[in-house]
N, C-alpha and C positions, 0 to 999 in steps of 0.2 A: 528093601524096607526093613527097618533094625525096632526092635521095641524096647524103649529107652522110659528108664524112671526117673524124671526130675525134683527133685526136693529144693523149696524155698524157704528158708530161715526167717525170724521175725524179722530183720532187718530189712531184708529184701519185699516183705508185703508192710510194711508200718505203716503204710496210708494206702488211700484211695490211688493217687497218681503210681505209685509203684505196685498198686496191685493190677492197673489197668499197664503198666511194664513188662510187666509178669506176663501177662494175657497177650501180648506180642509178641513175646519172646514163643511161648508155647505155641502160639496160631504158625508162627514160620516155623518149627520144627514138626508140627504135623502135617503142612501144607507140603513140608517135603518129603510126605510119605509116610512118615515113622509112626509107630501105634506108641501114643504117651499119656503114659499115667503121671499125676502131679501130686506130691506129697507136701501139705501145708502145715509151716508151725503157727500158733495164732501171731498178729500183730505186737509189734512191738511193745512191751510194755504192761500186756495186756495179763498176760499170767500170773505175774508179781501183782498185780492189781487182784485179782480171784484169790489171789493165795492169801493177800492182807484183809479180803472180803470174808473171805471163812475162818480166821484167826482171829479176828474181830467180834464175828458174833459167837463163836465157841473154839476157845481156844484147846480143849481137848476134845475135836470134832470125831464123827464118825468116820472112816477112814473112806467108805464106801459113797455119802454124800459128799467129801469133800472132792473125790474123783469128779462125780458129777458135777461142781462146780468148775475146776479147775482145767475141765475138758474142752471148756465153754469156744474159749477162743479159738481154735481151731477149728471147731464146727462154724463158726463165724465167718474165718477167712477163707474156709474151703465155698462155702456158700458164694461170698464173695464173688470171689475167681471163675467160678463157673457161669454165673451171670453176664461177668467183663468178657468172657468166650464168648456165649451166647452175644453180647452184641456184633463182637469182632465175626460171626457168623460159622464159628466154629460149635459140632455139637458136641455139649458137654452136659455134664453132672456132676453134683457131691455126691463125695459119699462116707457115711460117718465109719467107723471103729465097727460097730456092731454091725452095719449094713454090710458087708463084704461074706462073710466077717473075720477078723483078726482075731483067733484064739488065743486067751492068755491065761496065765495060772489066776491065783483070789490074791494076788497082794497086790493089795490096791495101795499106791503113789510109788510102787517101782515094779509095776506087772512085768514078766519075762513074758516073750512070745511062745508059743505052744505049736499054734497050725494055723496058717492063711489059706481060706478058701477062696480059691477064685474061680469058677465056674461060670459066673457071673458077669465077672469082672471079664473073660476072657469073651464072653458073647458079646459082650458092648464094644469092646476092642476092634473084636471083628465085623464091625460093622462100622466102623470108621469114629466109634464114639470116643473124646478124652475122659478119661475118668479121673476128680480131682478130690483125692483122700484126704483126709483128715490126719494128720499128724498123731500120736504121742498116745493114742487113743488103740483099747482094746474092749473084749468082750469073755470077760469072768465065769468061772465055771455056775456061777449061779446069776449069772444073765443080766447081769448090774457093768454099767462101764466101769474100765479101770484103766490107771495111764500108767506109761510105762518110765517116770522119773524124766530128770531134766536131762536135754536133750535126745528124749526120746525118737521125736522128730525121724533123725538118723537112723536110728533103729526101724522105725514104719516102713521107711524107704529103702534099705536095705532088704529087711524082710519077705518086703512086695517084690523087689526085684529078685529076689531069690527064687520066692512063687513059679513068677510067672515069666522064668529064663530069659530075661531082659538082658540083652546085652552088654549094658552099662546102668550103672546109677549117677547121672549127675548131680553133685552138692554141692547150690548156688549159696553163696553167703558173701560176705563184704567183702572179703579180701581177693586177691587175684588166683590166690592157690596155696600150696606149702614152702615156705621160705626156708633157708636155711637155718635161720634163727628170728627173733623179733626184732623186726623192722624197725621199730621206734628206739630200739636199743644202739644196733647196726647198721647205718647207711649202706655200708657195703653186701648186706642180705641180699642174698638171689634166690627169687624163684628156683625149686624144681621143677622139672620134664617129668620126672619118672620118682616116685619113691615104692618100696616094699611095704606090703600088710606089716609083717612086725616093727619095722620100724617106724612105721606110722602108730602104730600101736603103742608103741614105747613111749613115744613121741607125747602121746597123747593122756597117756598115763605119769608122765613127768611133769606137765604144765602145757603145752599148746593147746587152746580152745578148740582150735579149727572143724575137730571131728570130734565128737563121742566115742569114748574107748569102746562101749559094748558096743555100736555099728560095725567098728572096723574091724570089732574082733569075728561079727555073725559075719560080717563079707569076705573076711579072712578063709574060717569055715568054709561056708559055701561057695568060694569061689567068683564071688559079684565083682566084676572089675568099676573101681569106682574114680569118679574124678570131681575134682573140688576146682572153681572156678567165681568168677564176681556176677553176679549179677547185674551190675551198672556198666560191664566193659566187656569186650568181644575176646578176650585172651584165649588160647586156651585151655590154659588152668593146669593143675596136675595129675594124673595119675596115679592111683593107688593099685599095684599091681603085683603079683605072685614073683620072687625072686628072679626065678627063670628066665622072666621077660626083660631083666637088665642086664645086659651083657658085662658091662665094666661098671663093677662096683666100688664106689669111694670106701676109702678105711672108713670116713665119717662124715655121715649127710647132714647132719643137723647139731644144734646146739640149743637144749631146749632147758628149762626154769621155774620155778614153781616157789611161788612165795606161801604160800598155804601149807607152813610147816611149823611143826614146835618140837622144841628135844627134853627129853625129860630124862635126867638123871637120879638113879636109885643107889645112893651111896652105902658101902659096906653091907650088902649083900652077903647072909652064908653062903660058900660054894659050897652046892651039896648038890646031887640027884633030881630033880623035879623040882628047882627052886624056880627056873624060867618056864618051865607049865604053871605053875604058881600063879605066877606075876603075871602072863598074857593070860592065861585063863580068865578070868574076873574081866579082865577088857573086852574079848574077846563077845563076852556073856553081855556087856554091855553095849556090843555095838562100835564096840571102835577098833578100828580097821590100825594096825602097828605095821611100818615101814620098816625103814633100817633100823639096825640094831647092830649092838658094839660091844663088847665085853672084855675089861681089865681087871683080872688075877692079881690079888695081891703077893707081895714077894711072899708071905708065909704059907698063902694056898691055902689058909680058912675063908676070906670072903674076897667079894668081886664088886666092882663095879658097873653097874648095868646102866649102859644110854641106849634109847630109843628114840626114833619119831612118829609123830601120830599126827592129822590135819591139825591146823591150828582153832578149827572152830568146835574140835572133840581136846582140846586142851583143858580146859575147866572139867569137865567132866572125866577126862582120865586121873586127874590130879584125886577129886573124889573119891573116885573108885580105889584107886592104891591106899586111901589116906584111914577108909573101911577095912582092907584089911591088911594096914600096917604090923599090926600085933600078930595077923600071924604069917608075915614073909619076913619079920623081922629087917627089916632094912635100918639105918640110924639114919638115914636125911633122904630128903627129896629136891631136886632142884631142877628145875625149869626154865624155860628158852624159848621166845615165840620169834623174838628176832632172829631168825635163821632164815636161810634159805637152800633150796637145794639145785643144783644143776649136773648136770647130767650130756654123754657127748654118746650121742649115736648111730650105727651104721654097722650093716650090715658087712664091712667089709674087713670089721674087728676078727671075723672067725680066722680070718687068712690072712692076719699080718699081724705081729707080736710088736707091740712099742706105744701101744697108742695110749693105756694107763697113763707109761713114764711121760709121755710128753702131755698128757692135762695136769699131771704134779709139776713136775720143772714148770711148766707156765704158769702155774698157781703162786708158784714161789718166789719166779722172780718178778713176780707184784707185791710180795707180802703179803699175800691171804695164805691164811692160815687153814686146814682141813680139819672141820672136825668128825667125820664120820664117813664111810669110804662103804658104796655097796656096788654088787655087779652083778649084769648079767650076757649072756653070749655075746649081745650086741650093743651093750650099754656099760657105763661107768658113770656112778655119780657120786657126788660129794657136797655134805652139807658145810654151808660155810657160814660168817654173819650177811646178815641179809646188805651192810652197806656196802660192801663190795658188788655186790648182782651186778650190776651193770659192769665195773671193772673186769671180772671174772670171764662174763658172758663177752666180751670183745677180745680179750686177751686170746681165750679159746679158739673164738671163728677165727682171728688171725691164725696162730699156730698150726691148725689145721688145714693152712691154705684156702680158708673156703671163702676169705676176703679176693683172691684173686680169680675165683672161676666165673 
């Protein structure tokens, strides 16, 4: 007997007929024994809908009532599911954020977890009950729900599984598992068996949806071995799993993309001492998170040019923020980019084989795209380009890398 967390994404419950899907899939993995806890995000559609409900009627809302709105769906679909147990003759319960409970810090629309009591959770367990959470949902040092940001979902179930030494977390959602790159790009996309926490991580932090970087980073952590799989199909999906457990590691697992970029160019910059604590400083103050970054010295070595990227929907508002305090970074222009895109090749198998930079430049080139900004990390290399290549870029890639032939 193994005690396993399974987590359903909106897609997976958007209606009635897939929530009563859901509730088969769970009634046969209990019937075979297993103590299963079920993590629900709300219904499709549903949260976008709460979020355009409390921006409607006050659009500088309370941060704390707005939680309690936006919690909504979740509580809904967990309720749901437990019922569709109940008919299928399995016994079950909801159970919200606070009822467990899921300790969280007071920032309410992207609460960090604190401490999961389960106690409770572990008596029902043991007594043959499923217990069907509530997704995205926590409980605030001052005793108000609070959610913990989009795709928190992952984060609930990660969490849970942590708790209470579940042997695995499975994360159903639409797709069959982790690809090598995007399918709709690449025909020739393959499924992974096996990927690593960082690389999923990376993965996840460059552009693939599939997971939430903070889930994968707390299962990382903790040690939750996690696996990503369809909901509509019997596969069995991928593995998210500690280095260790892959024996033969590719130079490079994936190729992954992220159109949610802009580049902002600070022309003639003095080079001096604390001129780039200057300039991020004031962003920083503001909320917005800065990417790559690039810097060209001019031949005389009084000023520089400074490129950065930052999301594209913090564009307007970084432009702002510089344009405030122009006068005192002294820069002479600002020029900006939202058609960019960024892609990125990685794998865990960069630390032990020297060449794999040169061959995503040589490939870039002999397409004619052009690089305009180049950042790294152990297991990653990326490079911002114009966004109408993406597609060209992102195939050229998978090929060179062989990962059209595996």
């Amino acid at each position: 007997m193994a005690r396993i967390v399974q987590k359903f994404g909106g897609t997976s419950v958007a209606d009635l007929d897939r929530i009563n899907a859901v509730a088969r899939r769970v009634a046969q993995t209990a019937a075979d024994g297993d103590e299963v806890v079920v993590v629900v995000s709300a219904m499709a559609g549903v949260t976008d809908e709460m979020v355009e409900r409390a921006s409607t009627i006050n659009s500088l809302h309370d941060a704390r009532e707005y939680d309690v709105v936006v919690s909504t769906g979740e509580q809904v679909t967990s309720g749901l599911l437990a019922l569709a147990l109940q008919h299928l003759g399995v016994t079950a319960r909801s159970w919200l954020g606070w009822q467990i409970p899921i300790r969280t810090d007071g920032v309410h629309g992207r609460a960090r977890i604190l401490a999961v009591e389960t106690d409770e959770l572990e008596a029902r367990l043991a007594r043959g009950e499923v217990a069907v959470v509530a997704g995205f949902q926590g409980l605030g040092p001052d005793r108000r729900v609070t959610t913990l940001g989009r795709g928190g979902s992952d984060t609930s179930a990660v969490a849970l599984a942590a708790a209470l030494k579940a042997e695995r977390c499975d994360i159903f959602t639409d797709v069959d598992g982790i690809f090598t790159t995007d399918p709709r790009i690449v025909a020739r996309a393959h499924k992974l068996d096996r990927i690593t926490y960082e690389e999923m991580l990376e993965m996840a932090s460059v552009g693939a949806k599939v997971l939430q970087t903070r889930a994968v980073g707390l299962a990382m952590t903790e040690g939750v071995r996690l696996r990503v799989l369809s909901s509509f199909g019997d596969g069995p999906g991928t593995l998210v799993v500690d280095e260790d457990e892959i024996v033969e590691k590719q130079h490079v697992s994936g190729i992954a993309y992220s159109r949610d970029e802009a580049k902002i160019t600070l022309i003639r910059v003095a080079d001096r001492p604390g001129v780039a604590a200057d300039i991020f400083g004031p962003l920083a103050d503001a909320d917005i998170n800065v990417d790559m970054i690039v810097q060209n010295v001019s031949a005389d070595g009084k000023a520089t040019d400074l490129t950065f990227t930052v999301t594209e929907s913090d564009l307007d508002r970084a432009i702002l923020v510089l344009g405030e305090h122009k006068k005192a970074l002294g820069y002479a222009d600002l020029v900006s980019d939202a058609n960019v895109v960024k892609v990125s090749v990685i794998g865990v198998g960069m630390r032990s084989h020297a060449g794999v930079a040169q061959c995503m430049f040589r490939a870039l080139a002999e397409k004619g795209i052009n690089i305009q900004v180049i950042s790294t990390s152990e297991i990653k290399v990326s490079v911002l380009i114009a966004e109408e290549y993406t597609e060209l870029a992102v195939r050229s890639l998978h090929a060179a890398y062989g990962l059209d032939a595996a």
